[in-house]
Chimera marker file (.cmm) of the C-alpha trace (Angstrom):
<marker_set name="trace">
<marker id="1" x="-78.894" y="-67.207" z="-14.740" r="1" g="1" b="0" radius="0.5"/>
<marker id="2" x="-79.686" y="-66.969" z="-18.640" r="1" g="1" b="0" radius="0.5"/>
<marker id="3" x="-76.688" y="-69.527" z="-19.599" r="1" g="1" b="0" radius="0.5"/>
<marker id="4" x="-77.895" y="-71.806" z="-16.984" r="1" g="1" b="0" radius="0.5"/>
<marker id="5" x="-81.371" y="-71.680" z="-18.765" r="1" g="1" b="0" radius="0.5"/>
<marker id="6" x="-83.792" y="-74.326" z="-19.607" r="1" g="1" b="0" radius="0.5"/>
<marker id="7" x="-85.572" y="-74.161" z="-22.721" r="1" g="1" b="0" radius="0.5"/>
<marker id="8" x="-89.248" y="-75.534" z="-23.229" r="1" g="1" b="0" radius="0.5"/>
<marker id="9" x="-91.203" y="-75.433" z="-26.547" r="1" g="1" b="0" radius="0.5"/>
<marker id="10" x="-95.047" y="-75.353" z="-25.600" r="1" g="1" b="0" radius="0.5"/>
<marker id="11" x="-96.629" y="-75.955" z="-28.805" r="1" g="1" b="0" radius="0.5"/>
<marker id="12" x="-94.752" y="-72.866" z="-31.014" r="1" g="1" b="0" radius="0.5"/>
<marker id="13" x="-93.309" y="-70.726" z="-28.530" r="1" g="1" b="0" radius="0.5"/>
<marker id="14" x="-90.560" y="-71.328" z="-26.951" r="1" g="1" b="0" radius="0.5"/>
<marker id="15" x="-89.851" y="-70.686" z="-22.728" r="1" g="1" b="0" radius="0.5"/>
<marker id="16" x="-86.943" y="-70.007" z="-21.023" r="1" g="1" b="0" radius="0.5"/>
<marker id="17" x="-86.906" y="-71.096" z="-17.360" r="1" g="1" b="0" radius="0.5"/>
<marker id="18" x="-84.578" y="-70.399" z="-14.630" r="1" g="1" b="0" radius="0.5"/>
<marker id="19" x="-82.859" y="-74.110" z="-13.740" r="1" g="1" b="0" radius="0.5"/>
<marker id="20" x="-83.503" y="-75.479" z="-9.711" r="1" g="1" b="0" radius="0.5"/>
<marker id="21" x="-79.724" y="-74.358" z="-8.983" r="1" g="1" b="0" radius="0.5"/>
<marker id="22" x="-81.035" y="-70.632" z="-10.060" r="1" g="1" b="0" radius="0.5"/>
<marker id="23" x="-84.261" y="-70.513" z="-8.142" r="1" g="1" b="0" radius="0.5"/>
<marker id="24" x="-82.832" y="-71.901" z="-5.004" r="1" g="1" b="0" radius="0.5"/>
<marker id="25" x="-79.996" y="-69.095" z="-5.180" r="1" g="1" b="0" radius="0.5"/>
<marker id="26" x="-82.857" y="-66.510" z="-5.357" r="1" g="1" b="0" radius="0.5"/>
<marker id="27" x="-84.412" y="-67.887" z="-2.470" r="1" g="1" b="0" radius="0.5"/>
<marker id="28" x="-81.765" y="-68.260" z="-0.819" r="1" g="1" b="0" radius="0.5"/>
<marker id="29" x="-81.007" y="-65.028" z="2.064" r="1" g="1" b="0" radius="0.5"/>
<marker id="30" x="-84.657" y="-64.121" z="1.294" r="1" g="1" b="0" radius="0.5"/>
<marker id="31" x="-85.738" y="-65.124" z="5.621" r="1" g="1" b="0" radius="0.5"/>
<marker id="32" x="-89.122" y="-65.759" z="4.335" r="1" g="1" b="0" radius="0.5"/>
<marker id="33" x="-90.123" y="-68.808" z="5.155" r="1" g="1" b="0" radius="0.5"/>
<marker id="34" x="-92.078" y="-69.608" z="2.418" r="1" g="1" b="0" radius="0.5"/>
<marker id="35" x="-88.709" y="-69.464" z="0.509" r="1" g="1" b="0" radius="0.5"/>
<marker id="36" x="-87.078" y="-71.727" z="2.835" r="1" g="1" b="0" radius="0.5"/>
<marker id="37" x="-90.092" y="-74.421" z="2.253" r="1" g="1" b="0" radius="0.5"/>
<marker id="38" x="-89.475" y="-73.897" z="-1.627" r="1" g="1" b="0" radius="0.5"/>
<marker id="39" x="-85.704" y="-74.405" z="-1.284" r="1" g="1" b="0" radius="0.5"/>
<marker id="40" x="-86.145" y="-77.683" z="0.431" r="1" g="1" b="0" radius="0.5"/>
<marker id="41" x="-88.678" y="-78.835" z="-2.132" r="1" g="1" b="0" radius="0.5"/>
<marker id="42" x="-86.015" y="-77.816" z="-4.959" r="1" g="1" b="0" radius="0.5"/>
<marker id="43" x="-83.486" y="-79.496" z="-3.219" r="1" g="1" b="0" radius="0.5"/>
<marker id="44" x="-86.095" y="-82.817" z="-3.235" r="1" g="1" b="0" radius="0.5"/>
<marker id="45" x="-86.698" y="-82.180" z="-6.732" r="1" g="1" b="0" radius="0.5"/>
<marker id="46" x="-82.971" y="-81.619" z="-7.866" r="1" g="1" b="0" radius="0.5"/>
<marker id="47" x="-81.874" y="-84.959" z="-6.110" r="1" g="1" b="0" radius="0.5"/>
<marker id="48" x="-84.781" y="-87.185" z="-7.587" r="1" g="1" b="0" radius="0.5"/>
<marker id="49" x="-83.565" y="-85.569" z="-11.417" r="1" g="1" b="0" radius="0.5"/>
<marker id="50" x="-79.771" y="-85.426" z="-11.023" r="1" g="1" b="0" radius="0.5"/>
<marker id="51" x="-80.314" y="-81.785" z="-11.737" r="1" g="1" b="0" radius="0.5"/>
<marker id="52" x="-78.328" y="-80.113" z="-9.162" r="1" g="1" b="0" radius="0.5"/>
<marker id="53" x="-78.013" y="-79.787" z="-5.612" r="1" g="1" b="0" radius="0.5"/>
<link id1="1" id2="2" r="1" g="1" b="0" radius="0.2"/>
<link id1="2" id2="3" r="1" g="1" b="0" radius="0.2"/>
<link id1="3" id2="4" r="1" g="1" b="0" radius="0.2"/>
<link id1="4" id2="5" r="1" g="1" b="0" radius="0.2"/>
<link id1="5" id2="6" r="1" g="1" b="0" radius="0.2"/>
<link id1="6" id2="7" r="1" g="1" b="0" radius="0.2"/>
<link id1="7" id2="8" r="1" g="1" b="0" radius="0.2"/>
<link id1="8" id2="9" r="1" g="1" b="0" radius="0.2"/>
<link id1="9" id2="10" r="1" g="1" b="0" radius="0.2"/>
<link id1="10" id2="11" r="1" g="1" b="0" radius="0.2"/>
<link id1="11" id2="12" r="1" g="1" b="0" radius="0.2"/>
<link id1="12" id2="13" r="1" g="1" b="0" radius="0.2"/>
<link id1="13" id2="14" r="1" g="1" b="0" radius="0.2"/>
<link id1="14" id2="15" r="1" g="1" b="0" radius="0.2"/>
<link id1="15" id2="16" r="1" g="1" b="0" radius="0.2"/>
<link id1="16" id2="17" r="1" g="1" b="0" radius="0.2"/>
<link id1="17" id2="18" r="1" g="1" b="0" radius="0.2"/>
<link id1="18" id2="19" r="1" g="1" b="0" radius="0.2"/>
<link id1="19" id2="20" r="1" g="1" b="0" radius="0.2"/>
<link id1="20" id2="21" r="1" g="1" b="0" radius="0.2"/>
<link id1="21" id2="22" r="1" g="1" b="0" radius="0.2"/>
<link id1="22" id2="23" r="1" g="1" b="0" radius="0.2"/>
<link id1="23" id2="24" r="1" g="1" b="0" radius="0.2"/>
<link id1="24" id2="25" r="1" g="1" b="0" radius="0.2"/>
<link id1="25" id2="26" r="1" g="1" b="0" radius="0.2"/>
<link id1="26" id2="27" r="1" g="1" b="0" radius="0.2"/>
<link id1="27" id2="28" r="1" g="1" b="0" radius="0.2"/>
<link id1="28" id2="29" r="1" g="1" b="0" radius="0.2"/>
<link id1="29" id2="30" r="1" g="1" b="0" radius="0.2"/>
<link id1="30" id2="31" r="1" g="1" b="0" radius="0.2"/>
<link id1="31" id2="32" r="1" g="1" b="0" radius="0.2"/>
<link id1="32" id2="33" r="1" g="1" b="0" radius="0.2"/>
<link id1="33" id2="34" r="1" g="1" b="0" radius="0.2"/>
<link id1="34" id2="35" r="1" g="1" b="0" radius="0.2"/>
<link id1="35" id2="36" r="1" g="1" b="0" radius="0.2"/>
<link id1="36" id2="37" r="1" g="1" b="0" radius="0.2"/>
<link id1="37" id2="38" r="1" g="1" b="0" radius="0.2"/>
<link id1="38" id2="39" r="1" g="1" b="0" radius="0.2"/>
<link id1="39" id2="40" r="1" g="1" b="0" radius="0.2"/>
<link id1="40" id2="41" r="1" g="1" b="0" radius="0.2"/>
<link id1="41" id2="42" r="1" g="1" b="0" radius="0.2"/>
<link id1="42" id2="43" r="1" g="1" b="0" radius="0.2"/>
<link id1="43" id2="44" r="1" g="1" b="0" radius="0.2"/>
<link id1="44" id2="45" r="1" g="1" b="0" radius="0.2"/>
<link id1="45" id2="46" r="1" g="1" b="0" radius="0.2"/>
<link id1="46" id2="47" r="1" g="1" b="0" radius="0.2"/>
<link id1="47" id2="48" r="1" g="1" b="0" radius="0.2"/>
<link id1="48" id2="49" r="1" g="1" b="0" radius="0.2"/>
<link id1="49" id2="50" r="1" g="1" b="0" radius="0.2"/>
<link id1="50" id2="51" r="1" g="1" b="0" radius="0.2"/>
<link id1="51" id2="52" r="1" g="1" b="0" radius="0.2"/>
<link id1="52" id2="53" r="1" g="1" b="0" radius="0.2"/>
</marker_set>
């Protein structure tokens, strides 16, 4: 997950964030549902950005 990272700067400190491939792997298996409405809305998200899935 760490080399698929994606690094924000917010004013002087820098974020790492997990990429949309990441967080819809760990949602993925979960069987809650509220993960399954966050995996489609990744999925949404990844194909409007060409990031992914």
């Amino acid at each position: 997950m760490y080399r698929n990272r994606i690094e924000k700067d917010i004013g002087r400190v820098r974020f790492n964030l997990a990429s949309i491939e990441d967080l819809i792997a760990l949602k993925t298996g979960t069987g809650r549902k509220q993960d399954a409405s966050d995996i489609e809305a990744l999925k949404i998200v990844a194909r409007a950005t060409g990031k992914g899935t």
